[in-house]
N, C-alpha and C positions, 0 to 999 in steps of 0.2 A: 457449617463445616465442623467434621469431628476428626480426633487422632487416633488412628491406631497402633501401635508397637508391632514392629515385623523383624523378621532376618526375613535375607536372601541367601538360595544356596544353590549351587549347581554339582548335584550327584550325576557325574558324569555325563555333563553337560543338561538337557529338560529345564531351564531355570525356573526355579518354586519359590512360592512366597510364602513363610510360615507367617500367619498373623497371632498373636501372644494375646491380644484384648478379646472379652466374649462377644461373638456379634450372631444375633437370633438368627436361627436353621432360614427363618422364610427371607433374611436380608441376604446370605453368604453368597447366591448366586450371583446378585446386582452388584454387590461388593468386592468379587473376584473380578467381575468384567471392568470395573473400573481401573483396579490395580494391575490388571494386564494389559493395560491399553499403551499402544503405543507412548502415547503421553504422558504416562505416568509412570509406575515404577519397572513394568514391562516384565512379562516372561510368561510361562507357558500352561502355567496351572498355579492355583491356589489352595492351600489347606488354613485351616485353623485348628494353631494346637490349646490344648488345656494340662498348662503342665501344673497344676494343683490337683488335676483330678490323679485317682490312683486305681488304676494306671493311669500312668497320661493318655491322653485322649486328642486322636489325630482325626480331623471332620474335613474329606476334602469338599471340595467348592459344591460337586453335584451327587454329595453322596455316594460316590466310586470309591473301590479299593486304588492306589499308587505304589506298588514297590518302591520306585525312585524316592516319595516324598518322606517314606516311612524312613529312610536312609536319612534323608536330612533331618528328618525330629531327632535322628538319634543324635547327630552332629549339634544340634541346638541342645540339644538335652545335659548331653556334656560341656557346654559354654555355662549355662544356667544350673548346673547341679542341681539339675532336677531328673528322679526317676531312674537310673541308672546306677549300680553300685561295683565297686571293684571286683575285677575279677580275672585273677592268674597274670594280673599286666595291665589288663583292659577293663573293659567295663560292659555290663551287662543289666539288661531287663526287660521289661514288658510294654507294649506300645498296643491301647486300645482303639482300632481302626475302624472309622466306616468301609462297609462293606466287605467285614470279613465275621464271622461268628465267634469270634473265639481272640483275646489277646496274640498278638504275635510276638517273638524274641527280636530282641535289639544285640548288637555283638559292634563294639569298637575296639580297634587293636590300638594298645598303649592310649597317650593322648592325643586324640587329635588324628588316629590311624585310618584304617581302612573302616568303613562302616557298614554292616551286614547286618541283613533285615529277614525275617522267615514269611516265607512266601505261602500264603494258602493254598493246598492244590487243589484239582478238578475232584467234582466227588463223583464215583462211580467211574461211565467211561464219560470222560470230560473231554476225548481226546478223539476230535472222524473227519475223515477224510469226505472231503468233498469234492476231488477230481484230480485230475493229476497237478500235482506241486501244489493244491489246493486245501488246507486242511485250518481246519476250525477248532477253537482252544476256550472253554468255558472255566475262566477263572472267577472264585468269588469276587463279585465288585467290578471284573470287567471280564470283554467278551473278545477274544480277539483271532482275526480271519490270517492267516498265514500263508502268504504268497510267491512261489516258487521266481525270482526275478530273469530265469533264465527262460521260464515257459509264461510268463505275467511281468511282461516289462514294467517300470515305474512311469507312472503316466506324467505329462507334464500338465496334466488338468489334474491333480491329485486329490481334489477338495473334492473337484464331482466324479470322477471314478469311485470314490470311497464312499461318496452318498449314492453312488448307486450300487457298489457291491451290499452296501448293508439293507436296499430294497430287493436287488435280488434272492437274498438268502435269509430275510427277515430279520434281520437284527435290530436290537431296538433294544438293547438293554439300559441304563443309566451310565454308560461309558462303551465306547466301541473301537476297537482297531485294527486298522489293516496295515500288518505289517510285510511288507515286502522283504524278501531275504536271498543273501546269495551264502551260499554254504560251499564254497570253491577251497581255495588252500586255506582259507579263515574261513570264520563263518561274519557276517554283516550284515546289518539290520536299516532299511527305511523308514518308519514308524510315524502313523498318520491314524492321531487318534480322535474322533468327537466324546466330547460331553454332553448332553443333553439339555443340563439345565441354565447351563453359561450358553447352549448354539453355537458351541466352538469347534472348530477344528484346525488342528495345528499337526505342520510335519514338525515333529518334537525331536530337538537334536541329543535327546535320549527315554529310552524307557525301558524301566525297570520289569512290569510285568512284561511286554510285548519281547525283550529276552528270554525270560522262563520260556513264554509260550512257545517260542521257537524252537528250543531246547527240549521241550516237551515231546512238540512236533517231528524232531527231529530224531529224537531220541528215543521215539512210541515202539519200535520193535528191540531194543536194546536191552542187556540187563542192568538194573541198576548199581551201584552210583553211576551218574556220570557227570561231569565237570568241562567244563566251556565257556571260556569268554567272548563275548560277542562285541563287536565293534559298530561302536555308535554314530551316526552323522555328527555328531561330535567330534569324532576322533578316539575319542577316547572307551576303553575296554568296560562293561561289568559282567563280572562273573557270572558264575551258575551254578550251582552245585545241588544235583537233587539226587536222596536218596531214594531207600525204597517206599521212606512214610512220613519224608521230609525236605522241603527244600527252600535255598535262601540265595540271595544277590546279592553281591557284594561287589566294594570299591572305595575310591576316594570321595570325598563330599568337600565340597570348597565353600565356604562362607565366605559370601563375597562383601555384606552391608546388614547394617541392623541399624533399628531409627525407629521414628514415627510418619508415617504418613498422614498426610491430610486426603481426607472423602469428603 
């Protein structure tokens, strides 16, 4: 039996386990599935941050990109004064991500404020329509299928509808999601994402990219900016805000426990 040092944090709802101790690429998947298991420290995804490295360095469970988790390093990062430097009020920096090419910005307002994360976009046309209410969203690090809720009801099998939209359309990236969405007087999100290397699938009562995507989706004949909060099975709202060569999610992030666990 070993210890690890973790927070818990729930950026609008998704709850995520940052782990603070190194644990090898080839253990991190067996080592998420534990620490999400019912019986133990529970929630919905795993990262492991390295707030030594510089930038800090966010490694989720199966190699995916996380808007949502990349929010909470930053909410850790400000606890641990690591990586993060003052800025107009707030604080500001860099956060190096699996599954994105390139560092992304971190943005906290005041201490302890909203936490806002820059989202990588599609390159090219990252953004097509696959039928009506039907359309497909290729983020770096994840892939996610966008489902009109009014024409693609929410299945009450949702584990295997999702395993089978991602055989009919071939998905198979190292993160996949189907998110269901209703865009009526708000816009609201269902979000039912697999990992690959944990063989998870979870409806997640939030997700950061699976927002973007929708926003994206949504917003693919529009001119840019546009700005949208999306409502979580949470409850609770995060933003969107995407320019014309840039965009980021944002919101609260709740630290709910920090410790050690026992593997």
């Amino acid at each position: 039996m070993g210890t690890l040092r973790f927070y818990k944090a729930f950026p609008g709802g998704n709850p995520t386990i940052l782990v603070l101790d190194p644990v090898a690429p080839h253990e991190r998947a067996a080592v998420a599935r534990v620490l999400m298991a019912a019986g133990h420290l529970q929630a919905e995804q795993v990262g492991f941050l390295d707030l030594g490295a510089r930038p800090v360095r966010l490694d989720m469970m199966g190699g995916e990109f996380c808007g949502n988790a990349c929010r909470a390093a930053a909410a850790v990062m400000v606890m641990e004064g690591a990586g993060l430097a003052p800025d107009g009020g707030g604080m500001c920096g860099e956060l190096s991500v699996s599954g994105a090419a390139r560092p992304v910005r971190l943005r906290v307002d005041g201490h302890g404020g909203d936490c806002w994360a820059e989202m990588p976009l599609p390159a090219g046309d990252g953004v097509s329509e696959l039928g009506p209410g039907l359309g497909l969203v290729r983020l770096p690090g994840i892939v996610h299928l966008c489902l009109d809720e009014g024409l693609h009801p929410f299945p009450a099998d949702f584990e295997g509808e999702a395993a089978r939209l991602r055989a009919r359309f071939g998905l198979d990236g190292e993160a996949v999601g189907c998110i269901w969405y209703s865009a009526g007087a708000g816009c609201a999100i269902k979000p039912v994402v697999w990992v690959r290397s944990t063989a998870s699938t979870w409806y997640e009562t939030g997700c950061g990219s699976g927002s973007l995507a929708v926003a994206l989706w949504l917003g693919r004949r529009q001119n840019f900016p546009v700005s949208l909060e999306v409502r979580q099975p949470s409850g609770a709202g995060i933003g969107v805000t995407i320019a014309a060569d840039s965009a980021w999610i944002h919101g609260p992030v709740r630290l709910v426990a920090r410790g050690e666990a026992f593997v």
